[in-house]
N, C-alpha and C positions, 0 to 999 in steps of 0.2 A: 047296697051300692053307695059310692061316694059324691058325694053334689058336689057343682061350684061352690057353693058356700061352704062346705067341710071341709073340702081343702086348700081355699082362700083362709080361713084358720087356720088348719095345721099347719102350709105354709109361714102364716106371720108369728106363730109361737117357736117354730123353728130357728127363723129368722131374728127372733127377739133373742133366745137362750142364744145363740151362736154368736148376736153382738154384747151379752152379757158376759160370755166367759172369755171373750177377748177382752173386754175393758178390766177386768179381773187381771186376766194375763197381762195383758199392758201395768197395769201399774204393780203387780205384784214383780216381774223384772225392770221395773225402770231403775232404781239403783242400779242394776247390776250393767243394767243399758248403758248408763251414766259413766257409771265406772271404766267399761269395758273402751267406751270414749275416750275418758280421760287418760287413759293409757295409751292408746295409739298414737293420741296428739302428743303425747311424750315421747313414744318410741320415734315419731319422727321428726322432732324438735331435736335430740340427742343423734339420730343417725348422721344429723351437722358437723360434729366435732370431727377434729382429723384422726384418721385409723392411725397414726403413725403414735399415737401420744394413748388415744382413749379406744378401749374396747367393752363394748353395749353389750349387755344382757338382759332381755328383756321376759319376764314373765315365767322367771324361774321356779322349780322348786326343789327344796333341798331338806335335808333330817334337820330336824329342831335341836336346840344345842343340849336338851336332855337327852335325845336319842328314842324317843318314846314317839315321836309321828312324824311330819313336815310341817314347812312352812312354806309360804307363798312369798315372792320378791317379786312386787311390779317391773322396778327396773335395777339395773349394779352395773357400773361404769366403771371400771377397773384402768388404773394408770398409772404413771410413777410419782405424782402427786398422791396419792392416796385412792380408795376404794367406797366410790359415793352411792350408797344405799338408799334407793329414793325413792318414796312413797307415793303416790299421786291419789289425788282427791279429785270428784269431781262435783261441788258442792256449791250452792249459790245462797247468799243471805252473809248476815254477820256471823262470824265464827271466832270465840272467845271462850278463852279458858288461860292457863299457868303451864309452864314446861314440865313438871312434874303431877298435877294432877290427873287423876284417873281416866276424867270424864271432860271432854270440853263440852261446850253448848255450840247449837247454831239457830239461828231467831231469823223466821221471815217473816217481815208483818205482823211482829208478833204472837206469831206461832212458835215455840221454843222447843226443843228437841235436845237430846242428850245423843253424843259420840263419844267412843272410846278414843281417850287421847293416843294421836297416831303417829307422834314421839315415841310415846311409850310402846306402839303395836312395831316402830322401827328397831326397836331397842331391841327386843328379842330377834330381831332377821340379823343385827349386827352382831348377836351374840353364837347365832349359829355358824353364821357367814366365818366368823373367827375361831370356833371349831375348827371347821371344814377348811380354811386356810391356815392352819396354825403355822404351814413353814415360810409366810411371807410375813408373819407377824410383825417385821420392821413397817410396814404399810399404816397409815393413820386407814382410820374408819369415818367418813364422815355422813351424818345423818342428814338428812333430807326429805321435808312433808313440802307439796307445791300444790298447791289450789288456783285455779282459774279465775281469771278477772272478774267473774259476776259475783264471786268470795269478797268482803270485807272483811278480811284479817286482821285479828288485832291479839295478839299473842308476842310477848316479849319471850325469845328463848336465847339462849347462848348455849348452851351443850350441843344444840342442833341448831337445823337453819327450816325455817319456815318462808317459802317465796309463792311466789306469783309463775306462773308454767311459763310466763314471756322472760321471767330474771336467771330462772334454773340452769340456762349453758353458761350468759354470762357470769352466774356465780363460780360455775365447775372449772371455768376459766381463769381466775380469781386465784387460783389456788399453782404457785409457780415453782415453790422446794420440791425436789426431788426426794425420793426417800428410795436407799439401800439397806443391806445388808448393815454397814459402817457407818451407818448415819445420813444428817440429810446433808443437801448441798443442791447450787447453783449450777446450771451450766445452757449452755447455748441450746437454741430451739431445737437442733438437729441430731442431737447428743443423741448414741452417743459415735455416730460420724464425727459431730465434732467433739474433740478430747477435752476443752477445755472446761473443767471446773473449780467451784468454789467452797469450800465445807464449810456450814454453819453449826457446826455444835462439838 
């Protein structure tokens, strides 16, 4: 038979393993926790823009542009400016590396950690994205990594744009050429109610 004292043990070994493989589980998904964050605060920073201009896609997935499995798109804003492919981070510390390098770093307290530069992880979603779109091809592509204020950023790129999740509509806003079939061109906010434009090329 079972004493109080055998099963005031078994109870507190119970209770030890059950709070060990939660804290296990806790940190074994916190990236994904993190992540999974960072995206909804995007998906509803982005659901701001007006439907009449930009339409949100959030959490896609689609064949890889080799055709051999998918890929995963956080979010793709689709407009007459262009098709903004945007990657979200959700990462705290310094974050440093070059636009073309494989690998950035992020350092917290000197703690240093290697990431796959997420330029380059965009680069293949734009190159399927343009596949899979080939008959809008007049449409620019523009890339997009955006990390959260508690991020130090310091990454110079031009090919793509690296922001902060509070600059990312007003950049997407930023962007006012229209692009057709026939090139691009200017025209009124409400276009194309209103008829009037302007062509720049």
């Amino acid at each position: 038979m079972f004493n109080a004292e055998t099963i005031s043990t078994t109870l507190y070994i119970v209770i030890a393993v059950a709070v060990f493989v939660l804290l296990v589980w806790l940190r074994l998904t916190r990236a994904k926790r993190a992540g999974k964050y960072g995206e909804a605060n995007i998906k509803l920073r982005l659901s701001g823009l007006p439907e009449a201009e930009y339409t949100v896609f959030d959490d896609i997935m689609i064949p890889n542009a080799s055709g051999t499995g998918t890929t995963q798109i956080d979010h793709v804003v689709v407009s007459p400016y262009g098709i903004f492919v945007i990657e979200t981070k959700n990462y705290q510390g310094w974050i440093y590396g070059s636009e073309h390098a494989e690998k950035w770093t992020q350092n917290i307290y000197g703690n240093k950690h290697e990431l796959f530069n997420p330029l380059l992880q965009n680069d293949t979603h734009i190159r399927a994205l343009r596949k899979l779109l080939s008959a809008h091809k007049y449409l620019p592509f523009i890339s997009i990594v955006t990390f959260p204020a508690k991020a130090d950023v310091r990454v110079d790129a031009t090919e793509g744009q690296v922001v902060y999740w509070s600059q990312l509509v007003h950049n997407i806003k930023n962007y006012h050429e229209r692009h057709g079939p026939h090139g691009r061109f200017y025209s009124c906010s409400n276009y194309p109610r209103c008829k009037f434009t302007l062509n720049i090329d």
